[in-house]
C-alpha beads as a LAMMPS data file, in Angstrom:
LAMMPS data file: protein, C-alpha beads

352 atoms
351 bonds

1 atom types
1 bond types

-500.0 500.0 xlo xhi
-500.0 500.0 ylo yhi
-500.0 500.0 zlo zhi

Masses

1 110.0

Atoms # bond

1 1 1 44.305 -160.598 456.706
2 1 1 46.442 -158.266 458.948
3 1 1 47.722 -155.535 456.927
4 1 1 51.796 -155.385 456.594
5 1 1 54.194 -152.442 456.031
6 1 1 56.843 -152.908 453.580
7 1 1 58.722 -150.220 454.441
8 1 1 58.685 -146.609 453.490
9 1 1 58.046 -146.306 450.038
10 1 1 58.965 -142.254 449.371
11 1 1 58.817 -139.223 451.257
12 1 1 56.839 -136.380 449.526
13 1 1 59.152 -132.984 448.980
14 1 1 57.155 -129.882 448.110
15 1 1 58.725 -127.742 445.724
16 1 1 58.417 -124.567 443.264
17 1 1 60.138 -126.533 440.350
18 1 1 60.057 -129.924 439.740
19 1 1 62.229 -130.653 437.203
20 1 1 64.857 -128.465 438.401
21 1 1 64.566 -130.390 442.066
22 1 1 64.801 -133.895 440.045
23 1 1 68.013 -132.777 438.230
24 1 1 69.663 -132.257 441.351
25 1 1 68.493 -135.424 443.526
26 1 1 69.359 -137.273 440.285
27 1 1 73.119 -135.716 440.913
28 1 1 73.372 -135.651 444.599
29 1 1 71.718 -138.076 445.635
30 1 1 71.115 -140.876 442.578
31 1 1 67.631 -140.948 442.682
32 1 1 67.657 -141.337 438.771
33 1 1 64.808 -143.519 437.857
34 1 1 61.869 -142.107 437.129
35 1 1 59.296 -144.568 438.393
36 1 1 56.493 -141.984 437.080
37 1 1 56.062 -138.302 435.959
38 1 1 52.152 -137.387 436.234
39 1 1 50.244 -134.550 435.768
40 1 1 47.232 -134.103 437.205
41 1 1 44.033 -132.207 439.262
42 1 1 44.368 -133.558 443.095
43 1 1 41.114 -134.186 443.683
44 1 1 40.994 -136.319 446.823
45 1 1 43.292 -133.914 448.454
46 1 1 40.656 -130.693 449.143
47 1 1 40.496 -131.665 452.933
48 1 1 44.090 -130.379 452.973
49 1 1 44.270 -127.822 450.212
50 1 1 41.574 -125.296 451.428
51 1 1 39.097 -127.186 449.895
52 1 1 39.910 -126.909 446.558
53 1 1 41.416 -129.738 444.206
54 1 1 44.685 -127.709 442.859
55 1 1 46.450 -128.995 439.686
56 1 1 49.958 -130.321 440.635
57 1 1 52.778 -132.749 438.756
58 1 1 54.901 -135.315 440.315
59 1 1 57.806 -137.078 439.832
60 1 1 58.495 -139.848 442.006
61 1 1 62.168 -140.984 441.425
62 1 1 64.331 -144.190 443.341
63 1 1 67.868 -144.643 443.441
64 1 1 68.818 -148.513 441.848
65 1 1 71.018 -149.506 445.155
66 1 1 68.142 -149.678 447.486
67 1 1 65.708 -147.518 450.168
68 1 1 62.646 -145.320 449.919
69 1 1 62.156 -143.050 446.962
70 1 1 61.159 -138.952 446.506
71 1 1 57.693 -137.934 445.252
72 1 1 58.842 -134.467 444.100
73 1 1 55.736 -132.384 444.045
74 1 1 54.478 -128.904 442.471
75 1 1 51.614 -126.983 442.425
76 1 1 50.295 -125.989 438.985
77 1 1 47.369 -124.092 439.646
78 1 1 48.503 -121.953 442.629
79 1 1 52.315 -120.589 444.008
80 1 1 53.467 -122.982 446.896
81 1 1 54.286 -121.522 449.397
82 1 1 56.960 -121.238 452.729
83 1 1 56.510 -121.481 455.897
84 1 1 56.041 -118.440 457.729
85 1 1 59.026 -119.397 460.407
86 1 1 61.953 -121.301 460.681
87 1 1 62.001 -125.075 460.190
88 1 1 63.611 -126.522 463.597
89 1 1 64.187 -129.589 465.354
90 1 1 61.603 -128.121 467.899
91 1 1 58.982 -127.707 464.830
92 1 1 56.391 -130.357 464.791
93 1 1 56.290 -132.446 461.402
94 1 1 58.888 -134.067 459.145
95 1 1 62.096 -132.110 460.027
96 1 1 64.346 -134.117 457.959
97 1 1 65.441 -137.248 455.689
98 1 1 67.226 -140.016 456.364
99 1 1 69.808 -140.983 453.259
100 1 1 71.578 -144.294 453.176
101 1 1 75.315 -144.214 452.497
102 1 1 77.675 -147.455 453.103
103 1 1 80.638 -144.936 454.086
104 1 1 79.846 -141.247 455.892
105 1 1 83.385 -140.467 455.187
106 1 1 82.886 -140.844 451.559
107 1 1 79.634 -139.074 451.799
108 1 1 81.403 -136.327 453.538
109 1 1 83.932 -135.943 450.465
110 1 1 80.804 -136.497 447.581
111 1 1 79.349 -133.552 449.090
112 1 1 82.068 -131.629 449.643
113 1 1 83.287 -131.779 445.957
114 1 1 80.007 -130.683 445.012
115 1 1 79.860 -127.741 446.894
116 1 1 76.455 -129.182 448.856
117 1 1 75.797 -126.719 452.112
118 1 1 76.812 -129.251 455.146
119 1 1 75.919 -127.913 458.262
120 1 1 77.312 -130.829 460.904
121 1 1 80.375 -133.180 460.059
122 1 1 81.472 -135.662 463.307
123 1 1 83.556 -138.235 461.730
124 1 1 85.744 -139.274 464.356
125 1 1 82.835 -139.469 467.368
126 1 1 80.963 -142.640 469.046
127 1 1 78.072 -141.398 467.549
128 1 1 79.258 -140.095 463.514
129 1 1 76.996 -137.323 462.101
130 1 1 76.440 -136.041 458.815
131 1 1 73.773 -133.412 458.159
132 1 1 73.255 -130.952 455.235
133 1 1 70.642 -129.147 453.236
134 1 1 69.321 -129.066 449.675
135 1 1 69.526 -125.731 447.992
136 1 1 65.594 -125.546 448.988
137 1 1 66.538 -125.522 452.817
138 1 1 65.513 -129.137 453.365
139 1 1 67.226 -131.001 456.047
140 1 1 68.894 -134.178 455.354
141 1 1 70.921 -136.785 457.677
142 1 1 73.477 -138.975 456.369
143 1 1 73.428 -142.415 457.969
144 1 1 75.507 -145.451 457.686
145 1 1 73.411 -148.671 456.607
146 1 1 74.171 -152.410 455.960
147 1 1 71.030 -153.192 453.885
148 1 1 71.560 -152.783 450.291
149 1 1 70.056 -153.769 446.869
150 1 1 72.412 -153.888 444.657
151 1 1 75.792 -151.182 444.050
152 1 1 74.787 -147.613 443.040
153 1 1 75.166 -147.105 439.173
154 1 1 75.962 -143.092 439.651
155 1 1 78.861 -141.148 441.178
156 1 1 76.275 -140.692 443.718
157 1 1 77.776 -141.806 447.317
158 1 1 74.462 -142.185 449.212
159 1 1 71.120 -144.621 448.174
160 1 1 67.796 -144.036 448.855
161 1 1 65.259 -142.963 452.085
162 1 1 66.266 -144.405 455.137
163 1 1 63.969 -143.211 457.152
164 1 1 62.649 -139.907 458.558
165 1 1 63.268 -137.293 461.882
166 1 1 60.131 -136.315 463.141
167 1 1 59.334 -134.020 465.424
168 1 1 56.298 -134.438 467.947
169 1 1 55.045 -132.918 471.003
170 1 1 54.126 -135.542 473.021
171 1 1 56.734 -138.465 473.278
172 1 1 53.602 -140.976 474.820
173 1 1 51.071 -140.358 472.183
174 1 1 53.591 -140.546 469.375
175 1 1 55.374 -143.905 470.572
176 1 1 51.338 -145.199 470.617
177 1 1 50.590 -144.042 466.854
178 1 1 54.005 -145.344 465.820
179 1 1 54.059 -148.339 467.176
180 1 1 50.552 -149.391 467.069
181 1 1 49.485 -147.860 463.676
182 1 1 53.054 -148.585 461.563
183 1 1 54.144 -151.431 463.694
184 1 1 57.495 -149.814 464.461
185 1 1 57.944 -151.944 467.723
186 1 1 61.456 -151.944 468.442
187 1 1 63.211 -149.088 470.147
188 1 1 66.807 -148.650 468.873
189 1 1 67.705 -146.175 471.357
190 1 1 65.706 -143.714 473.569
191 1 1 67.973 -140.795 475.087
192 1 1 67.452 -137.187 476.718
193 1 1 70.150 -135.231 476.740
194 1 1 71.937 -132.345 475.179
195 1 1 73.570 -134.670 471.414
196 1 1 77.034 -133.542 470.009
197 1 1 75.938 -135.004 466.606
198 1 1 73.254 -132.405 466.767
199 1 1 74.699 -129.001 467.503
200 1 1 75.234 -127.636 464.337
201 1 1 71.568 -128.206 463.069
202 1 1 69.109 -125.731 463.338
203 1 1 67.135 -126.041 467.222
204 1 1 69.562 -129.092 467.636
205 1 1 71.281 -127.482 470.472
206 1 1 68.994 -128.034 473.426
207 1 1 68.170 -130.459 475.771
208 1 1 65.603 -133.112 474.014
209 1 1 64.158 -136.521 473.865
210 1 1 65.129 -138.388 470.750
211 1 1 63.812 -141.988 470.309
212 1 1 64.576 -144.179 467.236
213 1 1 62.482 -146.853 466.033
214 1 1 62.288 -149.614 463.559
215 1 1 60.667 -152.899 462.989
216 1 1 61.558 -156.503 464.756
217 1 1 60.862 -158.932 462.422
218 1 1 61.954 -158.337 458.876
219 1 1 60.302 -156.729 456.191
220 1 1 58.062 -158.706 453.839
221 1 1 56.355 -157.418 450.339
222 1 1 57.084 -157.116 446.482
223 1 1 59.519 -154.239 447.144
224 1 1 61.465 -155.244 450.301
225 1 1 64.459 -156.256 448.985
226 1 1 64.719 -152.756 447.335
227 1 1 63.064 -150.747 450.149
228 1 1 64.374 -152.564 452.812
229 1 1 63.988 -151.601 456.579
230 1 1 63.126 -148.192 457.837
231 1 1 63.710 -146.367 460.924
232 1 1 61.877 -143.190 462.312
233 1 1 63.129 -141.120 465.024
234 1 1 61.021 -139.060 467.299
235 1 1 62.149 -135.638 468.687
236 1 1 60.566 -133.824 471.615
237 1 1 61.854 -130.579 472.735
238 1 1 60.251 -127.998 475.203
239 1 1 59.996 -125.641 472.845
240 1 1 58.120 -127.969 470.783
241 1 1 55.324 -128.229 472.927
242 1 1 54.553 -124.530 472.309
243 1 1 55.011 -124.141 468.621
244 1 1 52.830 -124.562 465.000
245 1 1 53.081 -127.747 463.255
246 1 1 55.329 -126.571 460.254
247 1 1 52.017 -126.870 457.847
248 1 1 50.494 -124.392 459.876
249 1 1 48.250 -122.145 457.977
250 1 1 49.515 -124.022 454.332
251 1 1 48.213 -126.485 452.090
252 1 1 49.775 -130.314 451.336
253 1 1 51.917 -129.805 448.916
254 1 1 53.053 -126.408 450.048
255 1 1 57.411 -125.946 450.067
256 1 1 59.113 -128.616 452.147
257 1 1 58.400 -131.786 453.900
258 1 1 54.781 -133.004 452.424
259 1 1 53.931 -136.604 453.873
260 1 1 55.737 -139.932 454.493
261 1 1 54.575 -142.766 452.720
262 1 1 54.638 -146.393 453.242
263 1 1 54.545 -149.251 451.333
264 1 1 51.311 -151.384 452.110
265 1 1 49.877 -154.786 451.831
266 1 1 46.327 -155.247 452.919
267 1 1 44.221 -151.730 452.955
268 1 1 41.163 -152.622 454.712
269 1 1 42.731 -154.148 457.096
270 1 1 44.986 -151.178 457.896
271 1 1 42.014 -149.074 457.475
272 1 1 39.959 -150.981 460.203
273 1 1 43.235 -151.208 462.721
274 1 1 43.676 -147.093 462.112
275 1 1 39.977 -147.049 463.219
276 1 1 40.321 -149.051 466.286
277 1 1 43.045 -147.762 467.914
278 1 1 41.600 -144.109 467.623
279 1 1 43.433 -142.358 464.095
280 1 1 41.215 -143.047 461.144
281 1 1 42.033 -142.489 457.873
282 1 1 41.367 -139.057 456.214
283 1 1 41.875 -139.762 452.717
284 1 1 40.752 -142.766 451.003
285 1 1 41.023 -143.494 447.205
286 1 1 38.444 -146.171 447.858
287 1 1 39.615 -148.489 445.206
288 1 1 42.653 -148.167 442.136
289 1 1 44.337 -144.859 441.292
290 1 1 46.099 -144.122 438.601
291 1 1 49.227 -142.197 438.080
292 1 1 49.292 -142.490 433.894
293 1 1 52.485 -145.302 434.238
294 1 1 51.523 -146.612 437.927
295 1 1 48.507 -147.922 439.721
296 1 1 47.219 -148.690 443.153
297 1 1 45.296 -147.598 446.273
298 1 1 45.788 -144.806 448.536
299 1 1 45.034 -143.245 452.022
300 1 1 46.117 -140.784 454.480
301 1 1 46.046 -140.531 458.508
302 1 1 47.568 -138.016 460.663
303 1 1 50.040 -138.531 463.894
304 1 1 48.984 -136.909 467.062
305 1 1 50.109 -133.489 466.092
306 1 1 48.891 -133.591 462.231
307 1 1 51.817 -134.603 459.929
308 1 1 50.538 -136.499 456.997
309 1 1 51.450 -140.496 456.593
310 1 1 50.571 -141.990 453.396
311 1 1 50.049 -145.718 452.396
312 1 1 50.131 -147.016 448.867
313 1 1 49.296 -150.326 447.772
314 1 1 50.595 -150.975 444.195
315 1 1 48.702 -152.602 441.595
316 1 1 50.594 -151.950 439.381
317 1 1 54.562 -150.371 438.284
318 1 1 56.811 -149.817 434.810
319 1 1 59.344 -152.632 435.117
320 1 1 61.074 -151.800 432.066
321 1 1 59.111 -149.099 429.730
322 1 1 61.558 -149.171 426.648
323 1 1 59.384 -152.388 425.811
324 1 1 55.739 -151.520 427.615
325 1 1 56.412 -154.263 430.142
326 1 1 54.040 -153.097 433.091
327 1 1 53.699 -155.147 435.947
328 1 1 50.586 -156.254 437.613
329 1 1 50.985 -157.277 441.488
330 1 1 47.164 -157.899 441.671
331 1 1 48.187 -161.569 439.950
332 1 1 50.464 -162.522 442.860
333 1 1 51.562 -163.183 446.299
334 1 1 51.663 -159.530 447.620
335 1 1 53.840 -160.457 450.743
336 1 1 56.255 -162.088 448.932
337 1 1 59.388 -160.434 447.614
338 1 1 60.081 -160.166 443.714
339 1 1 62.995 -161.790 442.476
340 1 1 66.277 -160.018 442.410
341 1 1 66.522 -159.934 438.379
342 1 1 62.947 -158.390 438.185
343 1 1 63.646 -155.595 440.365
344 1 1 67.105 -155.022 438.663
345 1 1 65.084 -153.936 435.478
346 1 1 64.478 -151.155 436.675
347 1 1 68.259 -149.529 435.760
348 1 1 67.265 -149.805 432.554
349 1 1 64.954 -146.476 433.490
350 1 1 67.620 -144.550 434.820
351 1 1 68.230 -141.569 433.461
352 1 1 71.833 -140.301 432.969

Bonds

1 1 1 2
2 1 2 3
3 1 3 4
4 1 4 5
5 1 5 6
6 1 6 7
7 1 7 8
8 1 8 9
9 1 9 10
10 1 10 11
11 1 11 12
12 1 12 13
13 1 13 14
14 1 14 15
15 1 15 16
16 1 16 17
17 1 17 18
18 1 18 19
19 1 19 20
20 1 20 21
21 1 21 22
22 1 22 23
23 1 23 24
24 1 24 25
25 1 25 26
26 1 26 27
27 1 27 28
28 1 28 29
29 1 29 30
30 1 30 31
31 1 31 32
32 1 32 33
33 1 33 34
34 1 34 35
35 1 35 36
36 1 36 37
37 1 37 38
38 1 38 39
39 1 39 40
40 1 40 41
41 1 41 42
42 1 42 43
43 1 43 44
44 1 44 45
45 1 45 46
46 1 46 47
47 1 47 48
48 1 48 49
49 1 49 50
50 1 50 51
51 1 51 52
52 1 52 53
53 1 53 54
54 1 54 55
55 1 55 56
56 1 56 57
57 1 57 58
58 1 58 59
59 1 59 60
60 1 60 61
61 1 61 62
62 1 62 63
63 1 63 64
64 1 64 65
65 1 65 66
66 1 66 67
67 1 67 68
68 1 68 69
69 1 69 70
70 1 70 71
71 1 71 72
72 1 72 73
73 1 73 74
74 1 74 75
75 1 75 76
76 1 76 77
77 1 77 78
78 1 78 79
79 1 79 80
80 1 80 81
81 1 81 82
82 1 82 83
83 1 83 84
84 1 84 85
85 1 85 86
86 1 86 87
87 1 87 88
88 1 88 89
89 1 89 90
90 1 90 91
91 1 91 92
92 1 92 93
93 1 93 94
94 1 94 95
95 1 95 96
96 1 96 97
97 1 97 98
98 1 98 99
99 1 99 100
100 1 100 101
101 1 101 102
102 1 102 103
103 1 103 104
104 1 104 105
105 1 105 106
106 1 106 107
107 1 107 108
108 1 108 109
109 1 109 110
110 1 110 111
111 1 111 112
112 1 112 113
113 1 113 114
114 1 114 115
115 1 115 116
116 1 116 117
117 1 117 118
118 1 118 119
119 1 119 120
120 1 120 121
121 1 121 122
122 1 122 123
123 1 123 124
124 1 124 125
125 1 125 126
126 1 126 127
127 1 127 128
128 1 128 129
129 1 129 130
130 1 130 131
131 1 131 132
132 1 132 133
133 1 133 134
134 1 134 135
135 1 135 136
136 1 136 137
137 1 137 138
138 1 138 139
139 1 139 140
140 1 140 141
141 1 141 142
142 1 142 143
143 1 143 144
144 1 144 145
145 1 145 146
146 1 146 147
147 1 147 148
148 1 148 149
149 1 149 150
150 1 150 151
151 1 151 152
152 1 152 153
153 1 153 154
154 1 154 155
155 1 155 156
156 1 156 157
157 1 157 158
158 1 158 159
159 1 159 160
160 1 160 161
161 1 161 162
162 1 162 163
163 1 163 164
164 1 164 165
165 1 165 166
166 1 166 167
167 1 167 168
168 1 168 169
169 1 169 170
170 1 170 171
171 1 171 172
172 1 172 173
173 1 173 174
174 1 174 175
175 1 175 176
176 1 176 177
177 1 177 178
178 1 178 179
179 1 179 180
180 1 180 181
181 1 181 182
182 1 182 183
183 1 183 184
184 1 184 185
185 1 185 186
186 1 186 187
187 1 187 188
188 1 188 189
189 1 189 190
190 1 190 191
191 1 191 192
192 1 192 193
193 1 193 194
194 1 194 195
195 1 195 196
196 1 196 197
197 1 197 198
198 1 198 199
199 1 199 200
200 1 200 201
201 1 201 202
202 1 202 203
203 1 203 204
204 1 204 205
205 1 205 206
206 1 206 207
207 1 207 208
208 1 208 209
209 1 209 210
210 1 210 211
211 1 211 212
212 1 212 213
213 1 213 214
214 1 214 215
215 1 215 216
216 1 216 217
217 1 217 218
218 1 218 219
219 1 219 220
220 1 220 221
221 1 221 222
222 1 222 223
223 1 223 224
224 1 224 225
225 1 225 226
226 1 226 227
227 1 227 228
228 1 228 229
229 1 229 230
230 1 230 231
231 1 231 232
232 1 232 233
233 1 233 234
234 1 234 235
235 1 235 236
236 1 236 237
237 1 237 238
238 1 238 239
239 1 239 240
240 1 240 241
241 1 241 242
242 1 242 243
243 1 243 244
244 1 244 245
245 1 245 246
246 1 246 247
247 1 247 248
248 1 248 249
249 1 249 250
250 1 250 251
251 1 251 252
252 1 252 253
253 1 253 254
254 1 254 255
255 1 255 256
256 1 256 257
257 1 257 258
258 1 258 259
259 1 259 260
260 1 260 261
261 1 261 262
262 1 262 263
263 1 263 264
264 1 264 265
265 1 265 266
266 1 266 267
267 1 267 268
268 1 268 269
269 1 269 270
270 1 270 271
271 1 271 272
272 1 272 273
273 1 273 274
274 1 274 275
275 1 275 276
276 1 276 277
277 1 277 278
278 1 278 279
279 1 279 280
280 1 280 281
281 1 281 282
282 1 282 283
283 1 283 284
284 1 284 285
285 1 285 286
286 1 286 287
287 1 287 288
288 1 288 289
289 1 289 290
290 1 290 291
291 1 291 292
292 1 292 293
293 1 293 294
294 1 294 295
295 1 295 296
296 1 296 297
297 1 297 298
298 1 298 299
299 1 299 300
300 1 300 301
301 1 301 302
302 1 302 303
303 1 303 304
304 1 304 305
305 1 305 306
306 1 306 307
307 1 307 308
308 1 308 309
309 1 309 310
310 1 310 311
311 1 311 312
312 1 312 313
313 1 313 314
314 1 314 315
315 1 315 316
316 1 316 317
317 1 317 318
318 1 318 319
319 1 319 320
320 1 320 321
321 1 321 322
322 1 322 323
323 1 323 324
324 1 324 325
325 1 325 326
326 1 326 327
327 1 327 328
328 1 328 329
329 1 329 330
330 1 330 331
331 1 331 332
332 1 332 333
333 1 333 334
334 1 334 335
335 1 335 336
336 1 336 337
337 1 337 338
338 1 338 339
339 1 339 340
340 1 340 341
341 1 341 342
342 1 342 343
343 1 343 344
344 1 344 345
345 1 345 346
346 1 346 347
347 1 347 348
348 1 348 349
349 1 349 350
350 1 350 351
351 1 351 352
């Protein structure tokens, strides 16, 4: 069995208060249903927390009209801390989120209303842009996108993870991990130049390499039709080449961009491909996790210059916990999607 990439399933955010962070993704951005909340000592993590396992609750949270969800994360056991420097287009690792919206101009307004810190608005270009920041100085882009799951159920004008801007040193080694590893094989667009839709955003104002990917063939899995397909775009600057990956000198789960995770079907096979082509995994659950109200497997790789990619096969999820219905995806087809009904359950979790 080949292993197969559903999409990504969340992005992890580090932050200093996790409740407070979930109240205001649940406003801003819908992500209102709480998929878990879990408490608990990170033991498999040491490699990347100084080798210690540090106490730490999560939240991971999806928004009902479709994409990739947040895994809002806090230390417990230790302060998390900042990066030392600013966070810059020319800083290697996850420089910013991707967010869904059907309408940039109505995003534009949302955000406006609420008094959310946008630092580039291009409505009227070839190329639109929308990029802003969470009161935690996280960047996030705005994109337009046709694939949906059902209509958002909050005042909320964006759905879920998109995708991801990443920012690498070497534009060859990345493209190999990328598209080898996550099977990201079709280039959308690959263009050096100096990018209007940029200017505004921090390091975005200097000649660069940006190349956005996604995949070919359509996305398969329990969760595609709510996922749905995911793009990553890879930045290379000069200045890039001569700076600390933004986890320099910090643990996982420090402030900011933690990992990206993806949605997986078919762990040793993924394991044995990661081996092959030269990145092997780094963390490996090595059978079920649990998360008190979800289950699966995990494990962890790095891209060429060290930012963290998780991949999560479910076993199992809360459908609809009013009632205790829990459901167990060991007992099916794990490429093929669940039905549109089962999936909408899940609104009955939201939280208003």
């Amino acid at each position: 069995m080949q292993s197969v990439f559903a999409g990504i399933q969340q992005v992890g955010i580090g932050v200093s208060d996790v409740e407070q962070a979930y109240q205001w993704y649940k406003k801003h951005f819908g992500m209102d249903i709480p998929m878990f909340r879990d408490s608990a000592e990170a033991k498999l993590m040491v490699r990347y927390t100084g080798g210690e396992a540090h106490r730490r609750t999560a939240y991971l949270a999806l928004n009902v009209a479709g994409g990739a969800g947040f895994e809002i994360w806090q230390y417990t056991s230790r302060k998390p801390q900042p990066a030392s420097f600013p966070i810059t287009l020319s800083t290697a690792g996850i420089v910013a989120v991707k967010m869904k919206t059907r309408s940039l101009n109505q995003a534009a307004s949302f955000f406006e209303n609420q008094h959310v810190n946008i630092l580039q608005k291009n409505l009227e270009a070839t190329r639109k842009s929308l990029w802003l920041t969470d009161p935690y100085g996280n960047l996030f882009q705005c994109v337009e996108d046709e694939n949906w799951f059902s209509e958002p159920l909050s005042g909320a004008s964006t759905g879920g993870v998109v995708g991801a801007v990443i920012a690498i040193k070497d534009m060859d080694k990345a493209l190999d991990f990328y598209q080898k590893v996550l099977n990201l094989d079709k280039i959308v667009y690959d263009e050096t130049g100096v990018f209007a839709d940029l200017k505004n955003v921090p390091g975005g104002n200097i000649r660069l390499r940006r190349v956005l990917l996604t995949q070919s063939r359509g996305v398969t899995g329990a969760f595609s039709k709510m996922l749905g397909p995911s793009q990553i775009e890879l930045i290379c600057t000069e200045d890039c080449k001569n700076q600390p990956h933004s986890f320099v000198n910090r643990y996982w789960g420090d402030l900011g961009y933690i990992h990206l995770c993806f949605d997986t079907i078919g762990m040793k096979a993924h394991e044995n491909n990661c081996e092959a082509l030269g990145y092997p995994l780094t963390v490996n659950s090595a059978g079920a996790f649990d998360m008190g109200e979800a289950a699966g497997q995990f494990t962890y790789n790095e891209d060429p210059d060290g930012t963290l990619l998780e991949y999560v096969e479910t076993f199992k999820i809360p459908m609809l916990k009013s009632i205790g219905w829990y459901l167990d995806l060991r007992k099916r087809d794990a490429t093929k999607a669940l039905p549109n009904w089962m999936l909408k359950t899940l609104r009955f979790n939201r939280e208003k």
